[in-house]
N, C-alpha and C positions, 0 to 999 in steps of 0.2 A: 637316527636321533629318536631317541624317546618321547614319548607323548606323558605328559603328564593325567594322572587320572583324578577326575576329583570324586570325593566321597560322595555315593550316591544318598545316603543316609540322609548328610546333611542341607542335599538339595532338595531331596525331600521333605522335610519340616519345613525349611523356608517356603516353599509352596505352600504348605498347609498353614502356615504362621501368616500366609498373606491372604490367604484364602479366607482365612477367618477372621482378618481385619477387614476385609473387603464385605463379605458376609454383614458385618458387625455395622459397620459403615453404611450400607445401604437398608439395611432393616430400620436404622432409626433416621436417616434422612426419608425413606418412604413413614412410617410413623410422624416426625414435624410438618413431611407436607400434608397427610391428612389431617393433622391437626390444623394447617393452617385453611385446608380447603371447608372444613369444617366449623371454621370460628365465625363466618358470614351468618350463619344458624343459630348459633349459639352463644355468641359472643354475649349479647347482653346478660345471661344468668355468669357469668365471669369477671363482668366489669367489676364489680361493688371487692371481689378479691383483691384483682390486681391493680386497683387502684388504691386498697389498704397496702399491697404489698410495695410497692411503687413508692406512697407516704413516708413507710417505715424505712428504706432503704435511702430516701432521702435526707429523712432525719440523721441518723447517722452518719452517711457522706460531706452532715453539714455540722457533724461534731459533736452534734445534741446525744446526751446521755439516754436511754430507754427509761421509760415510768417516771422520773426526775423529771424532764424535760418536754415530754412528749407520753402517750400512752399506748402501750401495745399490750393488745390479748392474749400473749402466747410468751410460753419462757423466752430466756434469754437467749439462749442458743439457736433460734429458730430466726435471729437477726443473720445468721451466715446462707445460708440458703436465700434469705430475699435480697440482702446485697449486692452477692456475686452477681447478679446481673446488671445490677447497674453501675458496679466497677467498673466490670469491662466494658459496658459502653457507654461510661459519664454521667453522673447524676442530672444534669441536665438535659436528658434523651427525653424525647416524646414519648409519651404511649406506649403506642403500634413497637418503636424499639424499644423499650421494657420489656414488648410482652413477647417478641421475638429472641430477645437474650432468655426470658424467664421461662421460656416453650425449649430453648437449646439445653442450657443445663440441667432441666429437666429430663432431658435424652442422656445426655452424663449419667447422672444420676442412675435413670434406668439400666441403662449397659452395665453399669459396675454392680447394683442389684443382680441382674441375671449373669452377671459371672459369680456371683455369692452362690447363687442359685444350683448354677452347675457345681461350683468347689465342693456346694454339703453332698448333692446329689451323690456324684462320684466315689462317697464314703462308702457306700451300700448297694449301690444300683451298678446295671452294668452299664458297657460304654454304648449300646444303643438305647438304654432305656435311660442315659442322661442324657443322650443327646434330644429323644422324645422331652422330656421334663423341659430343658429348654426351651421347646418349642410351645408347648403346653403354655409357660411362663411369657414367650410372645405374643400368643393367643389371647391371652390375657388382657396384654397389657393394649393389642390394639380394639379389642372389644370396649374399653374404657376411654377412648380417645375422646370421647366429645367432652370428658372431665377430667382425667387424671393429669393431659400437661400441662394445667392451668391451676396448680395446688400444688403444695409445695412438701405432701406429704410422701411423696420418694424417698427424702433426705432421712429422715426418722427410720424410714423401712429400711434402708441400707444400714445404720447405724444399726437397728435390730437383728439384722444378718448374721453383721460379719461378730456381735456378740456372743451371738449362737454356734458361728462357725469355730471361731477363741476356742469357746467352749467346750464342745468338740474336739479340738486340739490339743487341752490339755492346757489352756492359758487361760486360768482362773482371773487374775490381775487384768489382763491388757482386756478382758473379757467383761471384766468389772467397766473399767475406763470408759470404753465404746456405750455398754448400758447407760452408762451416767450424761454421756450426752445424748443419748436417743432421747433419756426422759427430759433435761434440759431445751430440748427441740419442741418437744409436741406431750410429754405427759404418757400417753400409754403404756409405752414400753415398761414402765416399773410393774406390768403385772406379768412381763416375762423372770422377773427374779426371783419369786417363789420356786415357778419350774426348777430352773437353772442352780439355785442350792439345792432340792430336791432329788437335781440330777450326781450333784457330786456327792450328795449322803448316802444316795442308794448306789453310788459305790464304793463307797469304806472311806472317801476324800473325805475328812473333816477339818482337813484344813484347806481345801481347795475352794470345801463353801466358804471358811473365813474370811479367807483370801478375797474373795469373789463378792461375799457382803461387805463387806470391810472396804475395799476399793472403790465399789459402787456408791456407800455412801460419801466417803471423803470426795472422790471426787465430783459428786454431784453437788455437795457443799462449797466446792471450791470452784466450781461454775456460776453456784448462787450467790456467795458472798460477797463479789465486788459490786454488783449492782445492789445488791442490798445497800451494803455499807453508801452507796451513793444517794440511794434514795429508801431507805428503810420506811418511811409512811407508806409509801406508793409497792413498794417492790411486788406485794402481793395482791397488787390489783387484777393480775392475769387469773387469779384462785376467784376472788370475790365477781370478776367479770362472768365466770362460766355457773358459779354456783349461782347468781341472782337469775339464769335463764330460766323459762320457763321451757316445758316440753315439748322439743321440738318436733314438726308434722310427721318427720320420717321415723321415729323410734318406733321401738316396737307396742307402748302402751298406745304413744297416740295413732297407731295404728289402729288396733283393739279401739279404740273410742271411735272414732271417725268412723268404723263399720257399725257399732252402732247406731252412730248417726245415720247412718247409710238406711239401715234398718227399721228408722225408727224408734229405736232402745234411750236416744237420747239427744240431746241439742250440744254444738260446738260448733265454738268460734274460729277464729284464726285472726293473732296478730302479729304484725312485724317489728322486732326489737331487736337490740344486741347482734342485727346483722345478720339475720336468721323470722324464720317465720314458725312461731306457737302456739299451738291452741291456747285458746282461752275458754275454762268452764270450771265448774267446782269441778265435776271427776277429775282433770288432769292435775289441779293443786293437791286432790287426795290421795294420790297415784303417787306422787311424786319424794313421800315422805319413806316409802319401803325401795325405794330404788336401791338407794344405796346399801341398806341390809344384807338386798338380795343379790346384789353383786359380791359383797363379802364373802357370803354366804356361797355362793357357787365359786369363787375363785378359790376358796378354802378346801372344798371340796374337789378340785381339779388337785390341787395340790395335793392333796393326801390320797388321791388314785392314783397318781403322777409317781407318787413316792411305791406305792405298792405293788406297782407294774414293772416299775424300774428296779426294785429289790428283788421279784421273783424273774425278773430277767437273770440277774448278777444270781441268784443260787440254781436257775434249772439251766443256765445257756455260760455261766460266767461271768460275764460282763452284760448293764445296761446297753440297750439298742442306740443307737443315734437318730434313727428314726423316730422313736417311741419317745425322744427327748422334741424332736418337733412337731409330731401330733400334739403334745401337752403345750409345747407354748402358743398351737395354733388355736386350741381348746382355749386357753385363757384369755388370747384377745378377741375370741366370739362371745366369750362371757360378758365381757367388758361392754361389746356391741351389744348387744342383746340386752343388757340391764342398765345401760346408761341413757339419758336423756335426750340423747342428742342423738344421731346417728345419720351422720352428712355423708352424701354421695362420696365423696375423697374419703373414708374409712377405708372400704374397701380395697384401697391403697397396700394398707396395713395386712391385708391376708396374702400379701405377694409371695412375700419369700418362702411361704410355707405351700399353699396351693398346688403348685407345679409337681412336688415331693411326694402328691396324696396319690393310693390308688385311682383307678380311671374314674369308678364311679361317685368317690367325691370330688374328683378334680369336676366333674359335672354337674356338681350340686355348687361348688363355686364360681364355673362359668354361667352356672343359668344366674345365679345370685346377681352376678355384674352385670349380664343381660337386660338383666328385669328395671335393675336400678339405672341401667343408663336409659331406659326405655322412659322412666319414671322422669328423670331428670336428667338431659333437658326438657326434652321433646313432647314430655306432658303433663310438665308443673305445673303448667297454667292449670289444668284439669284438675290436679292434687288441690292446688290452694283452693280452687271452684266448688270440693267438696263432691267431685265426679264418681258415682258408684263404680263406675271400670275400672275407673284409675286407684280408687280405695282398695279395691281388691285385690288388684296388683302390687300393691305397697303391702298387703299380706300376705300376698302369694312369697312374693322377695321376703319377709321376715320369715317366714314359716319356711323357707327354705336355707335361708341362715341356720335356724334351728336345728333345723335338719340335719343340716352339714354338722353342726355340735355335737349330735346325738349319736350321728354315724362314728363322725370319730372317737369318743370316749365309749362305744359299744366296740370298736376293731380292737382299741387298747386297755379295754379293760384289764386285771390283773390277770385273773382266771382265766385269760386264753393264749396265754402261753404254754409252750410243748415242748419237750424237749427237743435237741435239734434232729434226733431219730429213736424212736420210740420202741424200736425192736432189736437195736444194736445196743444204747446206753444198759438195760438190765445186765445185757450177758457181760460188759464194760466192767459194771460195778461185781457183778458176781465174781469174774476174774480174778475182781483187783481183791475182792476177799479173801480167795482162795491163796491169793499168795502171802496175804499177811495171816494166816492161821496156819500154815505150811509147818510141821515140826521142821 
């Protein structure tokens, strides 16, 4: 009697299919448990979050419209991520299970990031230097544990992803779509779509940017309009909530000032408003009117090195890099960090999907980056808001290493340092190809 044989092949991958669910499985139940052995420490810089987040989630499980009804600081879309948690375990949960739902899908959230993460990677890198990226991107993410599962800015980073990955693809539309609720979620994201048309002009796609601005705006309008049309007085109170704030202690100006203080150079206060803690003096009111300039100013400038790098890729190599498209959009949301007023420990959040992707030595100028700020917050805000010389320094060491990471990346990608892809084979290439079209 014969023995049936079964294909070794395919016993193979299911091994590996479960191996890496297993893997997958136990990296973020180790991740929620330190988060949760972690929260006795930390909890209270968390609380005044999740219990906005908890508010808002209940308002609408009790039917109430956003901004009509009730007030939230953050677009509309940024209502699905605080929800889900207390869908699934009933709006009339305590606390503690809020912040256990709101800590789990949080882990969601991350696993589908770091499979973003590997998808881009894989385009360019090989299969052990995506599997390192990965891990890099784990590294990451549990160096940030005393803050990032208690902030609900995964949810935007994913949407930013898998834009980028679209795009990549070759799906300008669905690429548009995802952008339009990253920016719907949390605002940032709209300074990934300069890149993003940039990238499909600097390869002859001029309808793929159509496509892809065209998409992005509709559908971002058509996320904004039914809450408007509900409450059109109010709708825009998330815009007038963040523009009335004042400059928050971690940015990078009130950084610069508060060494001063530190110094001697000058006096600053600190007060608490809008959920957040601000200097108060005249320099940071005087500070605060070129902010925005200067972020124009440098995102415009990203954008048109973006375009220049990307266009002498397409004529010395063929085709733009897919890399060279996510150093530019990692470049313009450090812009964004670095010239805006605010710059809250969960930012950091936002340079995930990119990070993992970078050479070794800025993946280290991004790990120390998260190091320093989680060193900063929790574990020595007190000292921050105290006006602590160590701790002031430290909040510049962290910005001037943000910088850093900026500088390093748009000096790798700048235009001029592309080569061709061999430098002593393409002449005799072109010569060849001459000799055959002059040939009687």
């Amino acid at each position: 009697m014969k023995q049936r044989l079964r294909p070794r092949n395919g016993t193979g991958r299911s091994w590996r299919r479960l191996f890496t669910i297993a893997t997958v499985a136990g990296v973020a139940l180790a991740w929620i448990g330190l988060a949760i052995a972690l929260f006795s420490r930390v909890g209270r810089w968390h609380a005044q979050d999740l219990t906005l987040y908890r508010s808002a989630a209940s308002h609408v499980l009790d039917g109430q419209v956003p901004y009509r009804d009730f007030s939230l600081e953050y677009p509309p879309l940024a209502l699905f991520p605080l929800t889900l948690p207390a869908r699934l375990i009933g709006r009339g949960a305590l606390p503690p299970r809020f912040a256990l739902a709101f800590l789990i899908s949080n882990a969601l959230w991350a696993a589908a990031l770091a499979l973003c993460t590997w998808l881009m990677a894989r385009r360019w890198l090989t299969p052990e230097r995506t599997l390192t990226a990965v891990a890099m991107f784990v590294l990451v993410v549990f160096v940030g544990v005393p803050v990032f599962p208690w902030r609900f800015d995964f949810f935007p980073a994913l949407l930013s992803a898998l834009a980028l990955l679209l795009t990549m693809e070759r799906r300008p539309a669905t690429a548009g779509v995802c952008l339009a609720a990253a920016i719907a979620t949390k605002l940032y994201p709209v300074v990934l779509a300069p890149v993003i048309v940039v990238w499909h002009l600097a390869r002859g796609d001029r309808g793929g940017a159509v496509r892809f601005a065209g998409v992005t705006c509709i559908a971002t309008l058509g996320i904004f309009t039914p809450f408007w049309l509900a409450a059109p007085a109010e709708f825009f109170s998330f815009l007038r909530y963040h523009e009335l704030r004042g400059l928050q202690i971690e940015s990078v100006p009130a950084g610069l000032l508060m060494l001063g203080h530190a110094l001697g150079l000058g006096q600053v206060g600190i007060v608490e408003n809008f959920g957040a803690l601000h200097l108060l003096s005249p320099a940071s009111r005087a500070v605060m009117p070129f902010l925005f300039p200067t972020f124009v100013v440098g995102l415009s400038a990203v954008a048109l090195l973006g375009f220049g790098r990307l266009r002498r890729e397409r004529i010395v190599t063929g085709r733009p890099c897919d890399e060279t498209l996510i150093g530019y959009a990692l470049a313009s949301v450090l812009i964004f960090m670095l010239t805006n007023k605010v710059l809250s420990p969960q930012f950091l959040i936002w340079l995930l999907p990119f990070v993992a992707l970078l050479p070794g030595s800025q993946y280290g100028f991004a790990l120390t980056a998260t190091a320093l700020t989680i060193v900063i917050f929790p574990f020595n805000y007190d000292g921050l808001i105290g006006l602590e010389t160590p701790i002031v320094l430290l909040l510049n060491v962290r910005n001037l290493v943000l910088a850093g990471l900026t500088a390093s990346v748009l000096w790798r990608l700048r235009p001029s340092a592309v080569r061709p892809p061999s430098d002593i084979t393409a002449p005799v290439h072109l010569d060849l190809e001459r000799r055959r079209t002059t040939r009687p």
